[in-house]
C-alpha positions as CSV (number, residue, x, y, z in Angstrom):
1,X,0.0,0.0,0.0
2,X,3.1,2.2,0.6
3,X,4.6,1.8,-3.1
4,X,2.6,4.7,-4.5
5,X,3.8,7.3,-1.4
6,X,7.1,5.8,-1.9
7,X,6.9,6.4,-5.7
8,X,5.3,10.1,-5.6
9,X,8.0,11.1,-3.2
10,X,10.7,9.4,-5.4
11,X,9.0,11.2,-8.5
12,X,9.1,14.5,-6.0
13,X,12.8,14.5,-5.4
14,X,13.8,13.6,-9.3
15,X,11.5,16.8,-10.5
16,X,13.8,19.1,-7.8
17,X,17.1,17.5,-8.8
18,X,16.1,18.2,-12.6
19,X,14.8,21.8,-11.6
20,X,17.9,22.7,-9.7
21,X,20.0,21.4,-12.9
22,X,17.9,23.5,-15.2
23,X,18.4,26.7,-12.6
24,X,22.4,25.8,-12.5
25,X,22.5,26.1,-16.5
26,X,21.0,29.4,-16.4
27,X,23.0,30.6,-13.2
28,X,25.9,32.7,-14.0
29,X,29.3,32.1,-14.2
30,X,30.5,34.6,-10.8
31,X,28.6,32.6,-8.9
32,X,31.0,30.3,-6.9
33,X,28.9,29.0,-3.9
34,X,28.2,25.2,-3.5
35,X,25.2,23.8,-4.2
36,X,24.6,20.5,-2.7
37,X,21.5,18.3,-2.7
38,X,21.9,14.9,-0.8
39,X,23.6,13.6,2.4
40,X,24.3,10.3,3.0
41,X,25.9,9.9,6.3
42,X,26.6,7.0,8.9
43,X,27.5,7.8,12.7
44,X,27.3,6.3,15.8
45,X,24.9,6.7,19.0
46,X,24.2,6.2,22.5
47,X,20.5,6.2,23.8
48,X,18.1,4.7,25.7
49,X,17.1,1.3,23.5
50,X,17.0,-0.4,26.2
51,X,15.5,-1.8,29.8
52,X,18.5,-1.6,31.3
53,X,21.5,1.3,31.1
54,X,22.6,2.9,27.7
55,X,22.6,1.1,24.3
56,X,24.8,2.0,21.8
57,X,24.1,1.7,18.1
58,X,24.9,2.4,14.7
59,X,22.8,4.6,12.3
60,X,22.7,5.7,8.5
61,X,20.8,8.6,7.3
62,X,19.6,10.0,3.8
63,X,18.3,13.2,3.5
64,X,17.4,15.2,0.0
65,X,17.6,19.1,0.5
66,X,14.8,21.3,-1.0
67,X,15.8,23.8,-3.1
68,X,12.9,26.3,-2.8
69,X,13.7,26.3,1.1
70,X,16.3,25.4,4.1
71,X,14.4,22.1,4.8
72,X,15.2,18.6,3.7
73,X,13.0,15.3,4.2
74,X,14.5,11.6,4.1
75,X,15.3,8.9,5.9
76,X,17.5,7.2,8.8
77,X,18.1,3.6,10.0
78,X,19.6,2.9,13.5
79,X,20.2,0.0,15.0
80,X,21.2,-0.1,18.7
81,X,21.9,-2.9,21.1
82,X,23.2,-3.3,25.0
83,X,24.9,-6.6,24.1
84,X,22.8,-8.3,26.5
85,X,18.7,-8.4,26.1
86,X,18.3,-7.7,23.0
87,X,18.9,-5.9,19.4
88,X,16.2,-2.5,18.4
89,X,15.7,-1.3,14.8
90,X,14.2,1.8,14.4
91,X,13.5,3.4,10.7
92,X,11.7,6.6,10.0
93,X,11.0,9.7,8.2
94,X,13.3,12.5,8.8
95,X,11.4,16.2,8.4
96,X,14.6,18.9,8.9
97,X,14.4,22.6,9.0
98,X,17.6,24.4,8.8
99,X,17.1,27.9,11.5
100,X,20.4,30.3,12.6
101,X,22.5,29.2,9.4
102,X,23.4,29.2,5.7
103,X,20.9,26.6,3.1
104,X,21.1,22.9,4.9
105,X,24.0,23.9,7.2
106,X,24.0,25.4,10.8
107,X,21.7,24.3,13.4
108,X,18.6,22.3,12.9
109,X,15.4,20.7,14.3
110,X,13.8,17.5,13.4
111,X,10.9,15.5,13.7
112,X,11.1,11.6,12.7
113,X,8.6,9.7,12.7
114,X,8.5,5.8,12.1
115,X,8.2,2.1,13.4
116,X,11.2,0.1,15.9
117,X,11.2,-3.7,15.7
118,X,12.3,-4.8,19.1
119,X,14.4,-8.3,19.1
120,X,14.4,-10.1,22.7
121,X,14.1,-13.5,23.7
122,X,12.6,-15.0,20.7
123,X,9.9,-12.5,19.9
124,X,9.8,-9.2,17.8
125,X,8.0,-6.4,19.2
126,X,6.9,-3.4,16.8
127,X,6.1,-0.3,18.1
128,X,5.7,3.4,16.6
129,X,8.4,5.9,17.3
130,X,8.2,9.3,17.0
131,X,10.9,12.0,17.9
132,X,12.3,15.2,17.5
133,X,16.0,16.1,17.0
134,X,18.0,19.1,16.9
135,X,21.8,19.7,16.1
136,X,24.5,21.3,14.3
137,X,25.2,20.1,10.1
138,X,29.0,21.3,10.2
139,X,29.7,21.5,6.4
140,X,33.2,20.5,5.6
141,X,33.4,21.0,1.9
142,X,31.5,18.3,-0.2
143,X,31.4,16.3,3.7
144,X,29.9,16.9,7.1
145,X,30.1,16.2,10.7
146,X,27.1,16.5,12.7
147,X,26.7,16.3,16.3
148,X,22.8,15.8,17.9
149,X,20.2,14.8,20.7
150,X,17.1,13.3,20.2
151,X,14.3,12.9,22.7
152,X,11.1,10.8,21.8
153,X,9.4,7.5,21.9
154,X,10.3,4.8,22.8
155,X,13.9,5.4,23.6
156,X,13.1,8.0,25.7
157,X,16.9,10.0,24.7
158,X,20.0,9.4,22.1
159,X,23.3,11.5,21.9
160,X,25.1,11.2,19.1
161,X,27.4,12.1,15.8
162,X,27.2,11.4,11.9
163,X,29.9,12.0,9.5
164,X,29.0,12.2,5.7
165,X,29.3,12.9,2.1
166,X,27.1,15.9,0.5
167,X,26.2,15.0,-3.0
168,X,24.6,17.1,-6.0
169,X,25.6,20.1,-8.4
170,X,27.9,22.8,-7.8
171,X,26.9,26.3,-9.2
């Protein structure tokens, strides 16, 4: 039932790429700044996926920049574990709005919202998770670091860090 969301949005995202090409062509020449569309990161995390103490956990995010606007949608997979119940797998939605800062760089705030599958003792338990996140896109040429907290449900807190490649045209 998800294919045609999954489709429009897909359909969405090649129309702005296109768009932003088309505007590049007709850009001038003087103008030097960098242009960039996609990040594709992976970092590392500690929150609370767990019943007992911290988990830590790994994590991969995609996110496609809008040009009209400092926001970019996409998507992020974690999985975290406390190497002793159990293993959590949360993916979701990412919604990011860009405040204090130059286009898709500076700090942000974010609101995910998805499912976690919860591994333990030979059952899976899914549940809804929804969050918000704010932190700080540190642009590094065509890569990024990007430092963060998250609060939401069900892991009640994460701190973390992504590192990442910034893809797309350069004016």
């Amino acid at each position: 039932m998800r294919k045609p969301h999954l489709l429009i949005l897909l359909l969405f995202m090649i129309f702005n790429v296109m768009n932003v090409s088309a505007q590049e062509d007709a850009a001038p020449a003087s103008n030097n700044t960098a242009y960039y569309l996609i990040g594709l990161g992976l970092g590392a995390e500690f929150n609370m996926n767990s019943r007992e103490m911290f988990a830590g956990g790994a994590l991969l995010n995609f996110d496609f920049n809008l040009p009209m606007a400092p926001i970019a949608v996409g998507v992020t997979g974690t999985v975290s574990s406390n190497f002793g119940e159990g293993l959590v797998v949360e993916a979701s939605a990412l919604f990011r709005w860009y405040f204090l800062g130059k286009k898709w760089s500076g700090f942000f705030a974010q609101a995910d919202v998805g499912a976690v599958f919860i591994f333990e003792e030979d059952e899976t338990k899914p549940m809804f998770m929804g969050g918000l996140k704010a932190g700080y896109r540190f642009p590094l040429g065509m890569f990024y670091v990007e430092p963060y907290g998250r609060v939401g449900y069900p892991f009640m807190f994460g701190i973390g860090a992504l590192a990442g490649i910034r893809i797309g045209g350069e004016k």
